[in-house]
C-alpha positions in Angstrom: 7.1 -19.7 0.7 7.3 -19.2 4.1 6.7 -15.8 6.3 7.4 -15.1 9.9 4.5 -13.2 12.3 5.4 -10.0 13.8 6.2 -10.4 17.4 4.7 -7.7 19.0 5.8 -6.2 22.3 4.5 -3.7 25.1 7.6 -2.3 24.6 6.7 0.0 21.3 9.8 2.3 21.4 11.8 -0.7 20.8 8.8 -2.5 18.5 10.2 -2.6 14.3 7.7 -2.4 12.2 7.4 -4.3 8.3 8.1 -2.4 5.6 6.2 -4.2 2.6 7.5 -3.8 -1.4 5.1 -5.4 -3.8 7.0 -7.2 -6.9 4.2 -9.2 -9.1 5.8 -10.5 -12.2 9.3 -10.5 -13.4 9.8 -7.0 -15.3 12.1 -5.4 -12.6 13.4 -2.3 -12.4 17.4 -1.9 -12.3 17.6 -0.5 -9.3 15.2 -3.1 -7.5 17.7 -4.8 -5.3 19.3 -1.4 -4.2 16.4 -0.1 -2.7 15.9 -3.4 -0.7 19.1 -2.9 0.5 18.7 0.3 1.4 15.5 -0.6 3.6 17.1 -3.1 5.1 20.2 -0.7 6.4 17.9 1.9 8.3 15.3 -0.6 9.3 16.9 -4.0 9.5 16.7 -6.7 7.0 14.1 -8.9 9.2 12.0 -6.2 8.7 12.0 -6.1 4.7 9.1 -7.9 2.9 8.9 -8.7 -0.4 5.8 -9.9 -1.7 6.0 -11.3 -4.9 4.3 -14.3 -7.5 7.8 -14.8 -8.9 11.5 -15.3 -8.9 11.5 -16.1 -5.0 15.1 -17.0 -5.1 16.1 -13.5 -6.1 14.6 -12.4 -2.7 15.8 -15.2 -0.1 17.7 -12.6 1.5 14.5 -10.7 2.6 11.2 -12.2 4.0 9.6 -13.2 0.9 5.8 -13.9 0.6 4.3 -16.0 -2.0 1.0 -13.5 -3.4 0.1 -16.0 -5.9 -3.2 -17.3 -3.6 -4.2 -13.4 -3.0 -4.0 -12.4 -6.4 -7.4 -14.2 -7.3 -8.9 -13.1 -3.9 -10.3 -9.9 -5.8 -13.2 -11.4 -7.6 -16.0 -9.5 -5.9 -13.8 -6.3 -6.8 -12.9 -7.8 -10.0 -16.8 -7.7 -10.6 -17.6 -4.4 -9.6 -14.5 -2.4 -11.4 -15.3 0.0 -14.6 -12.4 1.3 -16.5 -12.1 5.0 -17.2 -8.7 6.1 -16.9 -6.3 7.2 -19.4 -3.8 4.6 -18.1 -4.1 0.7 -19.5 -6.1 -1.7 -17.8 -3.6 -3.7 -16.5 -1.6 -1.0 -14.6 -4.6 1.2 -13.2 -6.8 -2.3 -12.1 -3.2 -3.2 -10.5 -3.1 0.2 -8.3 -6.5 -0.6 -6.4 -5.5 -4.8 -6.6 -2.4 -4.6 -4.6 -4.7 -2.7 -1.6 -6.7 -6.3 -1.9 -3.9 -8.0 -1.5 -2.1 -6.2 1.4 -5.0 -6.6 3.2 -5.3 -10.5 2.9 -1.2 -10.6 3.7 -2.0 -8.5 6.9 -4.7 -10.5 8.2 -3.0 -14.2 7.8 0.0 -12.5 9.6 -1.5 -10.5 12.1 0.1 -7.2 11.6 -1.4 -4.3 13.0 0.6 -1.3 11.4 2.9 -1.8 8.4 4.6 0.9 6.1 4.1 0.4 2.3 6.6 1.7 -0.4 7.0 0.9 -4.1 9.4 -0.6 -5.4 11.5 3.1 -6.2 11.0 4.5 -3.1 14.5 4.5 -0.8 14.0 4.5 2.8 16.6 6.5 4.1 15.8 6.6 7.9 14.4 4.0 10.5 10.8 4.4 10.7 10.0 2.9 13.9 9.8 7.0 15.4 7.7 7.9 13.0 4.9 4.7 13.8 5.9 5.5 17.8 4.3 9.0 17.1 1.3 8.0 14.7 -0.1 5.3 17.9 0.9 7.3 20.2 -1.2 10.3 19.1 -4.5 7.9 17.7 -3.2 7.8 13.5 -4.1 5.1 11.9 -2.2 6.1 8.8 -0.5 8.8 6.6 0.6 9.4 3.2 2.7 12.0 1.2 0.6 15.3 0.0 1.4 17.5 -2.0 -0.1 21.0 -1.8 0.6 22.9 -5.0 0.7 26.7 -3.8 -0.2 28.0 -7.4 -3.3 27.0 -8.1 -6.3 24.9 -6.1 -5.0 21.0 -6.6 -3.7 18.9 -3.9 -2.2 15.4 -4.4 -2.4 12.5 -2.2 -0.6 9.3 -3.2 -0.1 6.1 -1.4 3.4 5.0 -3.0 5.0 5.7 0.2 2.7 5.0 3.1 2.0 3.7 6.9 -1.0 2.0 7.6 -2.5 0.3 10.4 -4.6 -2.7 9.8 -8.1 -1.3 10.2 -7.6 1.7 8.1 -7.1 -0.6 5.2 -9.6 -2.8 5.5 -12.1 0.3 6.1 -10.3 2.0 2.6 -11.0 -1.6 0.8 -14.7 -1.3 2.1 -14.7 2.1 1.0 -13.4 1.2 -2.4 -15.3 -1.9 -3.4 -18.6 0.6 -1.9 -18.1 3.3 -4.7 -17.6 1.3 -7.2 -21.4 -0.5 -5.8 -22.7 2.7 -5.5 -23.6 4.2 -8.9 -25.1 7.2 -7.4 -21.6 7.9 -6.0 -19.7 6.9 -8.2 -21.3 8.3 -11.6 -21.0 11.8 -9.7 -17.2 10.9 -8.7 -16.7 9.7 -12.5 -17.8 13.3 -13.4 -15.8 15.5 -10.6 -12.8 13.6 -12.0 -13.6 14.3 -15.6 -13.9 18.2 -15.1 -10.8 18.0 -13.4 -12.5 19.1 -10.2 -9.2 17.0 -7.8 -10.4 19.1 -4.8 -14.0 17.7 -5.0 -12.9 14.3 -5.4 -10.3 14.0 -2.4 -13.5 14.6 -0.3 -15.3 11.4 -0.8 -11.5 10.2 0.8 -11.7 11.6 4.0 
């Protein structure tokens, strides 16, 4: 499949930015297509990528990039992963792959900042304000938190996120490290396990 390079411009206020959606296989969610659409009103469709390993011609529309080559590029990780969540193996592996295989996409195309959503998140306003701000003040990312009032645990989660190119390759680094480091990691393993959320999020920052 074929994918187009950002054109960048010294021009950022009127510089689009990608918005990526990650599709691997072919078990779709009904709504799929709508919340392409959707992107594509507030932030123009040349700005919609779809990466996928299947069913290309469902997303001609859109700028559709062929993952199959990426989704083996995880083998070091592959090596390094142990499995300890209460979720299958399939979709909890998956959640740290698809970091793997943003970053390869990012690299071949030369994109320095990039918004990620899943694949039910709608997009209801253009973004390029929001990436004007985050460069202009030295961000090189954010993500939604949640900060429960009631009691002492924060959420952080990546479904709908901006990113610039070295953050991600630093969080890869960071990922594939604590799984390498068992010191770390056995001591993460057991913060988790006691439910101890707050303790965890600091080996994040």
């Amino acid at each position: 499949m074929s994918s187009s390079i950002i054109a960048q411009s010294s021009d950022t206020a009127n510089t689009k930015y990608p918005i990526f959606f990650l599709q691997v296989g072919s078990n779709r969610n009904s709504f799929l297509e709508k919340v392409f659409q959707q992107a594509a009103v507030t932030n123009g469709i040349e700005n919609v990528y779809i990466l996928t390993d299947t069913d290309f011609d469902l997303y001609k529309d859109y700028k559709c990039i062929d993952i199959t080559k990426y989704i083996n590029n995880n083998s070091e990780f592959d090596k390094v992963y142990q499995h300890h969540s209460t979720n299958s193996y399939q979709f909890e592996k998956s959640c740290f792959d698809r970091w793997f295989i943003l970053k390869d996409v990012v690299q071949e195309l030369n994109i320095p900042y990039f918004f990620y959503a899943d694949c039910d998140v709608l997009v209801l306003r253009d973004l390029t304000p929001t990436f004007n701000y985050m460069i202009k003040h030295g961000y090189e990312g954010a993500m939604t938190f949640v900060d429960r009032e009631n009691d002492s645990i924060s959420i952080t989660s990546a479904h709908s996120s901006f990113w610039g190119s070295e953050l991600l390759n630093e969080f890869c680094d960071f990922t594939y490290n604590t799984y390498t480091d068992s010191h770390t990691f056995n001591k993460l393993l057991k913060d988790t396990v006691r439910g101890n959320f707050t303790a965890t999020t600091m080996y994040l920052t």
